[in-house]
N, C-alpha and C positions, 0 to 999 in steps of 0.2 A: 729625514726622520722616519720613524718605521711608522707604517700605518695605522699598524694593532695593539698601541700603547695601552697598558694593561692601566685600568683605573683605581684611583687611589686615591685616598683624602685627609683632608685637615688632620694633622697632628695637632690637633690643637685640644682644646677641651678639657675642663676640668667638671670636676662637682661636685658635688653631694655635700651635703651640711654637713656631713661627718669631718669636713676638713679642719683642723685645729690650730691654734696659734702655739707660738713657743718658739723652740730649738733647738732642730740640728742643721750643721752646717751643710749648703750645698754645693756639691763637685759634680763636674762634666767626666764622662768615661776615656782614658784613654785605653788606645788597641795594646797596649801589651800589659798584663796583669803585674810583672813588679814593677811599673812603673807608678807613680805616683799620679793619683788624676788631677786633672787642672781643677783649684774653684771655682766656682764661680761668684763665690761672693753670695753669703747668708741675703734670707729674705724674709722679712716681719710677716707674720699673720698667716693668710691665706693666699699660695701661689697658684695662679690659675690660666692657664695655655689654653685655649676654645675656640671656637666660631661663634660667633655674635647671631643671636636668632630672632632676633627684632629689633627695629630700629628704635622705638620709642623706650627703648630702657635696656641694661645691661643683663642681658637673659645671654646666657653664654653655659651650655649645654646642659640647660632647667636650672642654673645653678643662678636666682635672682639677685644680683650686685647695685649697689645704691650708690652714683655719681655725688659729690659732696661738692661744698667751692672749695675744697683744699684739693678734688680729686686732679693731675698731674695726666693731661693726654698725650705724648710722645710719638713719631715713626721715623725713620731712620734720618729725617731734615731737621728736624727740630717739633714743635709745640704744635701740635691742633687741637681741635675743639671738639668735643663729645658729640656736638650734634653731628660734625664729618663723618661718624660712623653709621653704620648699614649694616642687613641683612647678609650675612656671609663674612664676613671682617674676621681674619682670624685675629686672637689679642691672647696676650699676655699680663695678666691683671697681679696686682698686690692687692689682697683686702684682709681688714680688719673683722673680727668682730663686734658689733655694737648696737647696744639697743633691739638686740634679737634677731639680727639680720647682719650683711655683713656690706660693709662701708670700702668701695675702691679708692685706695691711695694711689697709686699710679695705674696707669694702663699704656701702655704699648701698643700700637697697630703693625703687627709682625704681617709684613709683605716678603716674602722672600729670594721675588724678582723683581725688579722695574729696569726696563728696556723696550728695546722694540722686537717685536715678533718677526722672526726671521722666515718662519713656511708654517701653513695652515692645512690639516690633512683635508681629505676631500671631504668627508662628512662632517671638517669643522667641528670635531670634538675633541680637535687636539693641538697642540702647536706647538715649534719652539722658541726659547728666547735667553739668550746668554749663553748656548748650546746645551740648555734643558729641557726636556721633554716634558711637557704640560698636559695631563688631562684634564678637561672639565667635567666636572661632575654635575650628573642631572638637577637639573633647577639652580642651577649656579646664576647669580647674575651676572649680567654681564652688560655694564652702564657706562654713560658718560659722563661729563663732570656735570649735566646739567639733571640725570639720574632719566635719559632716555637708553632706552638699548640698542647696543651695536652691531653688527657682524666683523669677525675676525680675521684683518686683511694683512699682507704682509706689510711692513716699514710703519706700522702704528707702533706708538710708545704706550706700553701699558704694565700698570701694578697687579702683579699676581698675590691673592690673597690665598694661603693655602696652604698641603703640606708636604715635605720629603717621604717618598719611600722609598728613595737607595739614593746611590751618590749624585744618579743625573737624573731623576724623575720627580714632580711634582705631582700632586693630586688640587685643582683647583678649584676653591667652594666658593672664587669670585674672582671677575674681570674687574678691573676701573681702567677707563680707557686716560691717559693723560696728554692734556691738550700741550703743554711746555718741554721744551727740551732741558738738560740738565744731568745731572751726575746719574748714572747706575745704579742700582744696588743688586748684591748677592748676597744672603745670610742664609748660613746652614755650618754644617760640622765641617773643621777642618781638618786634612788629610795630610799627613807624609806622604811621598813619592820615595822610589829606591834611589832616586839621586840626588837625594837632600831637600827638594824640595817639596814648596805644598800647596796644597789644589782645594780649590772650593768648588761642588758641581763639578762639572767638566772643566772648568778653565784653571790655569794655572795661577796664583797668587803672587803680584808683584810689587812688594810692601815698600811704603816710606821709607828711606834710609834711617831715619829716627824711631821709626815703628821697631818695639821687641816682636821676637816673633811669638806667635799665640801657639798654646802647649796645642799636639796632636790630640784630636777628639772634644777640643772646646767649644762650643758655640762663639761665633763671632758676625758683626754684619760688614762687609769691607762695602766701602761707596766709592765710586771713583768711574772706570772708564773700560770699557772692553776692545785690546786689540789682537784680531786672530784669536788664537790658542790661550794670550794672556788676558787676565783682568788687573787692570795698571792702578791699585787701590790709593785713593788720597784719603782717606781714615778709615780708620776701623775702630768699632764698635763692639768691647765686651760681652757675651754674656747674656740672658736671657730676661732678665728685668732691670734696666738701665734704673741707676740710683739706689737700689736698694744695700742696706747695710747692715741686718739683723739679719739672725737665723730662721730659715723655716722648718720647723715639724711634719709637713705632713702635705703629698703631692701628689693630683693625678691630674692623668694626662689623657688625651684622646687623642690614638697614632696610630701607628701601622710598623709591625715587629721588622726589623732589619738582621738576621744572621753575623753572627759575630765567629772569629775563632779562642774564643773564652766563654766559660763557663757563667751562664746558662746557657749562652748559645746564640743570645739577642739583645738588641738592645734596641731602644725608641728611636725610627729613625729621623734623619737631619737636627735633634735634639741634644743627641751626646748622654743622656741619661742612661745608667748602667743598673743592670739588675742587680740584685744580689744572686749570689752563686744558689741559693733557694729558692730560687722564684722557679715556677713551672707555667710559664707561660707559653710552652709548646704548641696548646690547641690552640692558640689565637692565633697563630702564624696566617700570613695570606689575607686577613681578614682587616677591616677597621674596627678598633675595640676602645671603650675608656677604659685604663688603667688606674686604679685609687691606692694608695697606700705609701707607707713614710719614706721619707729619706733622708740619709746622713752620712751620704758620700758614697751609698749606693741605694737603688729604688727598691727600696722593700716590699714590692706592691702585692697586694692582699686579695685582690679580684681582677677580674675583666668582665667587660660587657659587652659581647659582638654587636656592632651595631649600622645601620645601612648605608650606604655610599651617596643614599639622594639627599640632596643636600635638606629639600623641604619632609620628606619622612624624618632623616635622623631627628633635626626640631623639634616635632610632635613628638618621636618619642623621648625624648629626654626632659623635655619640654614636662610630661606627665610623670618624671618618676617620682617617687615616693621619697618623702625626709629619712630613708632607711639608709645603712651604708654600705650594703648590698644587695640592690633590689633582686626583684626576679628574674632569673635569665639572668645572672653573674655566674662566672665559670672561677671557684675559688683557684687560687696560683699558689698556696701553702703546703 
C-alpha cells in the first residue's frame, strides 16, 4: 500500500433545520447519462448521512436528532442499540419532524469495512483492509469493544467507520477494533467491469446464484467472505436507508467530490448520488464539504461548506452552526 495515502473523510453528514419533509423520489447515479438510475427507494421526513459527534445524544454534524422507543438502530448484522454508538460513527438517519425538533425513525450504523487489516504504514496513519486503502483522520478514535484504545496491528479484525473518496480509498473518522470472527462486510457504489462484470472497492463481486444483479452506480452493502481478488457475497443489502418506503424532499450530505465523465463533472463519492447537470460544485473539488439541497432522482444541491478533515475541529464547527440554511462560509453551487 503506498505510503502517502492522501487524506480524506466521512461522507457522511447532513444538516441544517432547513431540511424538509415531503416528496421526491430517490435514485443512485448511474455512469452512463441514457441510462436510467437505479432507485433507491423513497425516504420519509428527513435523510441524514453524518458522523456522530457525541456519544450522549444524536448530534450528527450540529444537526440535534431525538432517539424515541420507536427509533429502529440497524448495521449491516442486524439490531443494536443506541447506546452502541460513539463519537465518530458514521450513520445514516431517517427523521421526522416533531414537536419542533426532529424525531429519528431509523438509524443505520454505515461501516463501510469490517475485516482484518492487512498492512499498517509506518506512521500508522494508514492501512489496508479488503484491499482498501484507509486514512485515519486526526482525532479519529480508535477503540476496543471495551472503549480502550488500540494500536493498528496487522491480522486484527476491525470496523471502519467512515468515508469513500474514489473506488479504493477510505477516509476514517473511526476504528472499532472487533474481538469475534465472522462474515465481512464491503458497502460502497457498485461498478461495471469491460467484461461484464462488477466490483466493489477493489475486489471483484461474486453474488448468490439467486441474487439479481444490483443496477451500476447503486449503493449496496455485500456481506460474505473475501478470496484473493474476489469477495464471495452471501447477501446483499440495498441501498442507503434499509426499510424505508416514502419519498424524501430534500438531502444533504457531507463527502468529498468524486470526477465523473457526465455532466457536472462529479458526483458524491462511494454514495452514487448524482448532481444535477447545474450544480457548480467545481470549487469544492479536493476538499471535505457538506452538501444541502433537494433531490428527485438527481441532487440539486444549493451550497457547500468546506470543512476540515479533523475529526474533533469539524464537530465544533458544525457543532456551532446557525438555524440558517446557509451559514457563513457556504460556497453557493446555483
Amino acid at each position: 500500500m503506498a505510503k502517502g495515502m492522501q487524506r480524506r473523510t466521512v461522507l457522511l453528514g447532513l444538516g441544517l433545520t432547513a431540511l424538509a419533509t415531503g416528496g421526491h423520489r430517490l435514485a443512485l447515479a448511474q455512469s452512463a447519462e441514457s441510462q436510467q438510475r437505479p432507485v433507491e427507494g423513497g425516504v420519509g421526513g428527513t435523510g441524514i448521512i453524518g458522523t456522530l459527534q457525541k456519544r450522549d445524544e444524536l448530534l450528527v454534524n450540529g444537526l440535534r436528532v431525538a432517539a424515541t422507543a420507536n427509533t429502529s438502530l440497524t448495521d449491516a448484522f442486524g439490531r443494536r442499540a443506541v447506546t452502541d454508538l460513539g463519537t465518530g460513527h458514521s450513520l445514516a438517519l431517517v427523521a421526522v419532524q416533531a414537536d419542533g425538533g426532529l424525531n429519528a425513525q431509523t438509524v443505520s450504523l454505515f461501516q463501510p469495512l469490517v475485516g482484518p487489516v492487512e498492512a499498517v504504514t509506518q506512521d500508522r496513519q494508514g492501512f489496508s483492509c479488503l484491499g482498501v486503502e484507509v486514512a485515519v483522520e486526526p482525532n479519529a478514535p480508535l477503540l476496543t469493544g471495551n472503549g480502550r484504545p488500540f494500536r493498528l496491528r496487522p491480522g486484527q479484525r476491525v470496523a471502519v467507520s467512515g468515508a469513500w473518496r474514489g473506488p479504493s480509498q477510505i477516509s476514517a473518522s473511526r476504528i472499532d477494533l472487533v474481538e469475534d470472527s465472522g462474515p465481512m462486510v464491503l458497502a460502497g457504489v457498485v461498478q461495471d467491469e469491460n467484461d461484464g462484470r462488477q466490483s466493489l472497492g477493489s475486489l471483484r463481486l461474486i453474488l448468490p446464484s439467486a441474487q439479481p444483479r444490483p443496477p451500476a452506480g447503486s449503493f449496496v452493502t455485500a456481506i460474505g467472505q473475501r478470496s484473493g481478488p474476489l469477495f464471495i457475497t452471501e447477501r446483499l443489502q440495498p441501498g442507503r436507508f434499509p426499510g424505508a418506503t416514502t419519498p424524501l424532499e430534500r438531502l444533504s450530505v457531507e463527502g468529498y467530490l468524486e470526477a465523473t465523465n457526465t455532466a457536472p463533472g462529479f458526483t458524491i463519492a462511494g454514495l452514487g448520488h448524482s448532481f444535477d447537470e447545474a450544480a457548480r460544485v467545481a470549487p469544492l473539488a479536493g476538499e471535505l464539504a457538506l452538501f444541502v439541497g433537494p433531490y428527485d432522482g438527481d441532487f440539486r444541491v444549493e451550497f457547500g461548506l468546506p470543512l476540515p478533515e479533523d475529526v474533533r475541529a469539524r464537530g465544533t464547527l458544525l457543532a456551532s452552526l446557525p438555524d440558517a440554511f446557509a451559514p457563513e462560509g457556504a460556497i453557493s453551487t446555483r
